[in-house]
C-alpha positions, 0 to 999 in steps of 0.5 A: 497543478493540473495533471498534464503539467506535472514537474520532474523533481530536480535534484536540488528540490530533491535535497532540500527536500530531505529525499537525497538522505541515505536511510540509516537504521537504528544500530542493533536493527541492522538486518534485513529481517530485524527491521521487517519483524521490529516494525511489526512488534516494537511498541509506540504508543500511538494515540489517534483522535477518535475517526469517524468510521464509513463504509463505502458500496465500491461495488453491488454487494461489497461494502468496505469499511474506512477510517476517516480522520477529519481536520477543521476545514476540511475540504480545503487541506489535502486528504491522505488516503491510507491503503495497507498491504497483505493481510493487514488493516487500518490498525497495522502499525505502519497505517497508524504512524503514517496517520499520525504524522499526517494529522501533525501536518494540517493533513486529513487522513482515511484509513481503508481497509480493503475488501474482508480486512479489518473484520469485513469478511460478512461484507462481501460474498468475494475475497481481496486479491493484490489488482483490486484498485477500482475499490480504492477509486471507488472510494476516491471519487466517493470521498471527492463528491462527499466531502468536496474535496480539493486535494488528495494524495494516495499512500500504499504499503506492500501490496497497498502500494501495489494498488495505488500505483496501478490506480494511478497508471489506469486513470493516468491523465484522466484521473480526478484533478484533486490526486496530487500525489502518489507515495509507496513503500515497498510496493509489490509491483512484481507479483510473481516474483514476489511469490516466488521470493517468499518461497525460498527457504530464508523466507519461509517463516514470512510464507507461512505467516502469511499462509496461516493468515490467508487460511484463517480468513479463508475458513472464516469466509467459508463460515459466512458463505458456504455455497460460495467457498466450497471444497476448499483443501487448505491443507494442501497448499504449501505456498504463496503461489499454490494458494493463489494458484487454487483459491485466489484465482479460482473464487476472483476469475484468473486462470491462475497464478500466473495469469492473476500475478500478470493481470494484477500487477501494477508494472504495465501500467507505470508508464501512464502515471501522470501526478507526482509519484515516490517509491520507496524500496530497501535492496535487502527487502528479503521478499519484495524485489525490484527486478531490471525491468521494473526499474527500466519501467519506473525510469521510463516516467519522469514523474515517478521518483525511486529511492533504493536504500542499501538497508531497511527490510520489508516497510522496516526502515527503523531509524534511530529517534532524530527529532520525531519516531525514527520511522523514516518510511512514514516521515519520506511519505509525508514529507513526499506529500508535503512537497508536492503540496507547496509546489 
């Protein structure tokens, strides 16, 4: 199917295809920041086939560093191409599950990490920030001409998915025939709001998570690249939005926070997807928010469909074990994938 013809799901397809299923979370995991923190550190166990490791030039002195995971045949099954979100890497739990059930499908997978993630830093004189998804479609037409592929499909986590989608919206119906599909979880489509979010009390430890782990790599870049990350004053910022306000905006070319928050984000771009597209978000996400406007712009194309459950926390969604893990996000990606796939 070629992007200029893409289908609205009907919600016959929809239920047959397991999308009209309510998630319900395993029974002692009920809130929001029990199914946010138990996805991070419940144990699974996953074993993956070794992946043959890649780095890609996406732009001249930056190289990024990808996972590939390759199926007999492979340019003729659909490649699945894995972006995790803030602070993250090709080892986030939720990257290794994903993969997993992709490969139990017949699916090839890459596992990208973005700029500086997954023990890049010495490989780019320049910092990550939530906009930077010419790197993911560098990767993709890379991964098309290298390996003659003839399907692919873009899955994103949190600021991952925030990143495909605006991928997506960018090329819109000049993106490369071989995108089938576009899946996300928990998508940080409105940055400032989300800053904003993790800022309030209830979610201050998930701020200083993060701003412990953003200062960390920080001053491991400021190691590599001395004249580059120069008088820097960690110390002094509080917050999400004061970090970006006074180290992502200032080392990546915003005017600031707020500027970097606008030109990042994938929301002005939606309208312009045009390959079938799923967005999974839990109303209890305790810091990545839909607002109004978001769903009017989601609403706007047919070809993204939104699923908003009651439960699930932030790329949580712990359901109890049924026939596979009971990581019913992973599970909806893939079948998501699979669908469109026999379309």
């Amino acid at each position: 199917m070629s992007s200029d013809q893409v289908e609205e799901i009907s919600p016959r397809e929809r239920e047959a295809s397991g999308f009209a299923q309510e998630f319900v979370p395993r029974w002692w995991l009920r809130s929001p920041d029990l199914q946010t923190i138990a996805s991070q550190f419940l144990p699974r166990g996953i074993v993956l086939p070794a992946p043959e490791e890649r780095l890609f030039q996406v732009e001249e002195g930056v190289q990024v560093r990808c996972l590939c995971h390759w199926l007999q045949e492979a340019p003729r099954r659909i490649t699945v191409l894995i972006v995790h979100g803030l602070e993250g890497s090709s080892e986030s739990a939720y990257m290794l599950g994903c993969t997993q059930k992709a490969l139990a499908k017949g699916m090839n997978v890459v596992r990208m990490n973005v700029r500086n993630c997954g023990g890049t830093e010495a490989f780019s004189p320049t910092l990550y920030h939530s906009g930077l998804s010419a790197d993911i479609g560098a990767v993709v037409r890379a991964l098309i001409s290298e390996r003659s592929l003839e399907r692919l499909a873009l899955v994103g986590f949190s600021m991952g998915g925030n990143l495909v989608l605006k991928l997506a919206g960018e090329w819109g119906r000049e993106a490369p025939p071989q995108l089938k599909a576009v899946a996300t979880v928990c998508p940080s489509i409105e940055l400032a709001a989300s800053a904003d979010a993790l800022h309030r009390l209830r979610n201050r430890l998930y701020e200083q998570y993060f701003l412990v782990k953003l200062k960390r790599r920080m001053r491991r870049k400021a190691g590599l690249f001395p004249d580059v990350f120069c008088d820097l004053n960690l110390a002094r910022l509080r917050s999400i939005r004061d970090f970006d306000d006074k180290v992502t905006a200032r080392y990546c070319g915003f005017a600031g926070a707020a500027d970097y928050y606008c030109r990042a984000s994938s929301l002005k771009v939606l309208e312009r997807i045009a390959v079938p597209t799923f967005i999974l978000h839990a109303k209890d996400d305790p810091f990545i928010l839909l607002l109004p406007r978001t769903r009017e712009f989601i609403s706007r194309n047919t070809n993204i469909q939104l699923i908003e459950t009651t439960h699930g926390g932030h790329c949580g969604f712990i359901a109890e074990p049924d026939g596979y893990d009971g990581r019913w996000a992973e599970q909806r990606v893939i079948e998501f994938i699979s669908h469109v796939e026999s379309r």
